[in-house]
C-alpha positions as CSV (number, residue, x, y, z in Angstrom):
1,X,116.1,45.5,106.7
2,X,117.3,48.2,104.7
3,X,114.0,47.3,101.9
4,X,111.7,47.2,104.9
5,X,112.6,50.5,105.9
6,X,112.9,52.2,101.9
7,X,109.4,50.9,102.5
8,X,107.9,52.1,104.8
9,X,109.1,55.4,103.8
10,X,107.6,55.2,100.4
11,X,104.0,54.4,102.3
12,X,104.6,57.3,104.7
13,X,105.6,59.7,101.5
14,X,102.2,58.2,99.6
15,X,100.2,58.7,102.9
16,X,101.2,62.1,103.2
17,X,101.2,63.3,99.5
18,X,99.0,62.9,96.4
19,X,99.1,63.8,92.5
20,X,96.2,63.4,90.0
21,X,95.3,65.8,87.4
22,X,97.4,68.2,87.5
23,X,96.7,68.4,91.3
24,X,98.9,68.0,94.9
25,X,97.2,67.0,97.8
26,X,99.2,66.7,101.1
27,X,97.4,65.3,104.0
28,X,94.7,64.5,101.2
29,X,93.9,62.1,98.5
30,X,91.4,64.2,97.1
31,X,92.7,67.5,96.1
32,X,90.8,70.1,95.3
33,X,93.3,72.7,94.3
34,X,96.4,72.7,92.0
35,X,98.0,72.3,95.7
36,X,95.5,70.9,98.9
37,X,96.8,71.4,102.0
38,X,94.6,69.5,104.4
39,X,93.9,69.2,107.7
40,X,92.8,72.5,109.9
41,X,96.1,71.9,112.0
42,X,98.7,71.8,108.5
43,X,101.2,74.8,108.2
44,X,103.8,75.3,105.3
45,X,107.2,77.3,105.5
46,X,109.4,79.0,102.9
47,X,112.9,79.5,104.0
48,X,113.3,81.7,101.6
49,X,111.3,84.2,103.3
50,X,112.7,84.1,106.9
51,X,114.3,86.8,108.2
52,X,118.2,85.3,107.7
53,X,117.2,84.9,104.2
54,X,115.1,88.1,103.3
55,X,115.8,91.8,104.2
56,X,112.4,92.6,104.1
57,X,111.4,90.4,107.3
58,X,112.3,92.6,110.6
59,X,112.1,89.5,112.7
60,X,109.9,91.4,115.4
61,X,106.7,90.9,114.4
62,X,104.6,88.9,112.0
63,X,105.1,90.2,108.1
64,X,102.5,91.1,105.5
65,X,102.8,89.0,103.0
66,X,102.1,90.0,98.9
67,X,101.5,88.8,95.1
68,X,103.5,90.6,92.7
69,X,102.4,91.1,89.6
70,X,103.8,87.5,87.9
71,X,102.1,85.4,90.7
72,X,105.1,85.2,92.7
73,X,104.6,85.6,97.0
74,X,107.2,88.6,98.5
75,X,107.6,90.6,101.3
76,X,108.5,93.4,99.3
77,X,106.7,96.1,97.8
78,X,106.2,99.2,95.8
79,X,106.6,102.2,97.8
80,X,104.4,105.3,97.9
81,X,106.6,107.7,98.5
82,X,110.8,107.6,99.6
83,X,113.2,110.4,99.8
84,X,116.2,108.3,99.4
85,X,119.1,110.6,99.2
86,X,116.8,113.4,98.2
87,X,115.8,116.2,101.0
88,X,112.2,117.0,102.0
89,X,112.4,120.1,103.1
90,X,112.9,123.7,101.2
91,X,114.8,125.3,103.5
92,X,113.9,128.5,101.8
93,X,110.1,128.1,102.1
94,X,108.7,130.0,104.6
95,X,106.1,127.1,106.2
96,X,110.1,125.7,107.0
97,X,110.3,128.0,109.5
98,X,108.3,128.9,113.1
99,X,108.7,132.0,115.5
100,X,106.8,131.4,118.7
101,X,105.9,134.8,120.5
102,X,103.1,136.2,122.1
103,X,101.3,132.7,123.0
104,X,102.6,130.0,124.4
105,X,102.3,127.5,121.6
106,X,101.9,127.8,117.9
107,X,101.6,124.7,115.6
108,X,101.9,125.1,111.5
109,X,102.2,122.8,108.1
110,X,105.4,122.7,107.2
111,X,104.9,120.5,103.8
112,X,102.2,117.9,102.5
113,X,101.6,114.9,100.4
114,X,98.9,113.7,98.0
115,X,97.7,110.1,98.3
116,X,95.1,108.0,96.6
117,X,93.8,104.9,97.2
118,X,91.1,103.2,95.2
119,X,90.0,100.9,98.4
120,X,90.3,101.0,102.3
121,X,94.0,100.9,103.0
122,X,96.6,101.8,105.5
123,X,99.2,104.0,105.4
124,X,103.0,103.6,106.8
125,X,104.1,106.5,107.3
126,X,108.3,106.8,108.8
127,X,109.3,110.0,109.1
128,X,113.2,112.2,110.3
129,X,112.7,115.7,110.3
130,X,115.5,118.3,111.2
131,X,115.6,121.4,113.0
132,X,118.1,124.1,114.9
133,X,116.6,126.1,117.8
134,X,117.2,129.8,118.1
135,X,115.7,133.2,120.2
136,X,114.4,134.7,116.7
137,X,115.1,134.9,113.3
138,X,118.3,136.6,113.7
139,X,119.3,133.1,115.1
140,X,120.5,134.8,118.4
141,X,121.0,132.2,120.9
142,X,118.6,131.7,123.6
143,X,120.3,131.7,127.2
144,X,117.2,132.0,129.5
145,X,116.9,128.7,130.6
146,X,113.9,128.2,129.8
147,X,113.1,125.1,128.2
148,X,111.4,125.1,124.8
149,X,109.5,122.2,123.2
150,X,109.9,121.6,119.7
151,X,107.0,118.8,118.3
152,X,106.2,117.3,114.9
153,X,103.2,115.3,114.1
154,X,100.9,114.3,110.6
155,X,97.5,115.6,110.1
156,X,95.1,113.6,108.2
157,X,92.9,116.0,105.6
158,X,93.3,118.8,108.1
159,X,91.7,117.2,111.0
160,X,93.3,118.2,114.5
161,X,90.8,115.3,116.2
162,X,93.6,113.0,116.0
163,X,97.8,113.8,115.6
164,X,99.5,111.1,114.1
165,X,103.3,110.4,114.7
166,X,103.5,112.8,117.6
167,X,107.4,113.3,118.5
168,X,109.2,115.8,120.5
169,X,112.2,117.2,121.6
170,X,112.9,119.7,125.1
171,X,116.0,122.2,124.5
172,X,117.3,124.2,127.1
173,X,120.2,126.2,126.6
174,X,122.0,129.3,129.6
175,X,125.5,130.2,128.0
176,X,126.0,132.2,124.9
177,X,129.0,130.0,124.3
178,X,126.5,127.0,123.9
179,X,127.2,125.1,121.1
180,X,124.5,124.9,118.4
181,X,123.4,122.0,116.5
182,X,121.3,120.2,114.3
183,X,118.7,118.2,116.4
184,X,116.1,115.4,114.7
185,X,112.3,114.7,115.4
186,X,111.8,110.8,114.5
187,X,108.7,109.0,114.0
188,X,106.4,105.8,112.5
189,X,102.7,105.9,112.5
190,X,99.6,104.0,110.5
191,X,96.9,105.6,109.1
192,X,93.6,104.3,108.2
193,X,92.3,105.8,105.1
194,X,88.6,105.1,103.2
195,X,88.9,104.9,99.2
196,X,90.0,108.5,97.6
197,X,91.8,111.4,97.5
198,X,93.7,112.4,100.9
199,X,95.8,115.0,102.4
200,X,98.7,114.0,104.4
201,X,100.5,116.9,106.4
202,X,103.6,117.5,108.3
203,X,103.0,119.9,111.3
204,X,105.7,121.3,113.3
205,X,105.0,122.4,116.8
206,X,107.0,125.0,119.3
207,X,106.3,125.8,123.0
208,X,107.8,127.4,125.3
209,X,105.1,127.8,128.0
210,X,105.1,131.5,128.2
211,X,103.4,134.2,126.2
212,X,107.1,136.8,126.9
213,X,109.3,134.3,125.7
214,X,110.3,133.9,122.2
215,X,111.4,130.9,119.9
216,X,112.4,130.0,116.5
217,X,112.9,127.0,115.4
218,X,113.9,126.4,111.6
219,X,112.8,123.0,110.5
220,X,114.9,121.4,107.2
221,X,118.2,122.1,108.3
222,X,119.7,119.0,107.3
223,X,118.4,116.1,105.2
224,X,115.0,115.1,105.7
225,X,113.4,111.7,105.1
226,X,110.0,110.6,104.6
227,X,109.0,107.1,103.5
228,X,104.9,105.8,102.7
229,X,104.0,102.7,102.1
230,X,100.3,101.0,101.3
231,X,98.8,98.1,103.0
């Protein structure tokens, strides 16, 4: 019994799989490749990419798949751009701050990047700016209660037809004794971009509805992180 079965295994493995040349077919006795996966139902699975046994696979949606550089298939790769334990923004620089007076919104670049692709590619973009809300640059505290919008979005090349990353947060505040704090905007988006040179920009936005009411709104407060990545 226990030959009969030893087999019928072998003729199942020889079925299944075939060498010649140099070449593995499976599902094939012809391959055509160094390995031949045949059949248009056949699927193949490498543990070693799943998402208990790679960081890189978020286990809630499919993951791109890449070549490094020796041939080998990752998950991983070279990022454009990561803060890391760096900070963003230059508190100091005046685009890092935005006084709202006199209109009812008023939108401005705080800081941009440089990227350049040589084909069609999309851009990640993961973003976790700061900010602290005040009346006016004397940082008096506002006590109206009158709620104030405080936005942050990305700008391809300029272009206000579409805002990428759009994020907001509403702050209200009636007491002088209010506590103030550090508050975050958070945000992913993809970008398209044609082959060349682009300009990717980081807009903060502040509203407060009202053309008599005043806001300021210093962005860069705390540490700021930006991340880009190419597909």
């Amino acid at each position: 019994m226990k030959k009969q079965i030893l087999l019928l295994f072998c003729c199942l493995i020889f079925e299944s799989s075939f060498s010649q040349e140099g070449f593995v077919g499976i599902n094939t006795s012809d391959p055509q490749q160094t390995l031949h996966i045949a059949e248009s139902d056949s699927s193949f699975r490498v543990e070693m990419l799943d998402s208990i046994n790679n960081l890189s696979n978020r286990n809630v949606m499919n993951a791109p798949l890449f070549v490094d550089e020796n041939g080998v298939l990752t998950l991983e790769f070279e990022l454009l751009h990561n803060t890391n334990s760096g900070d963003e923004i230059d508190i100091l620089a005046p685009s890092s701050s935005i006084t709202q007076f006199g209109v009812e919104n008023i939108d401005q670049e705080i800081f941009s990047k440089i990227v350049t692709v040589d084909r069609p590619s999309y851009l990640e973009i993961k973003f976790s700016l700061s900010f602290e809300v005040f009346l006016n640059d004397q940082n008096d505290k506002i006590t109206d209660q009158l709620a104030r919008v405080i936005r942050n979005y990305v700008l391809l090349n300029g272009s206000t037809a579409r805002k990428y990353g759009m994020t907001s947060k509403c702050y209200i505040n009636s007491h002088l004794n209010g506590v103030s704090t550090t508050y975050y905007n958070n945000a992913s988006t993809y970008i398209f971009l044609p082959a060349g040179t682009h300009t990717i920009s980081f807009y903060g936005s502040v509203g407060s509805g009202s053309t008599t009411d005043s806001t300021h709104v210093k962005f860069g407060v705390a540490q700021d992180q930006i991340l880009m990545r190419i597909y």
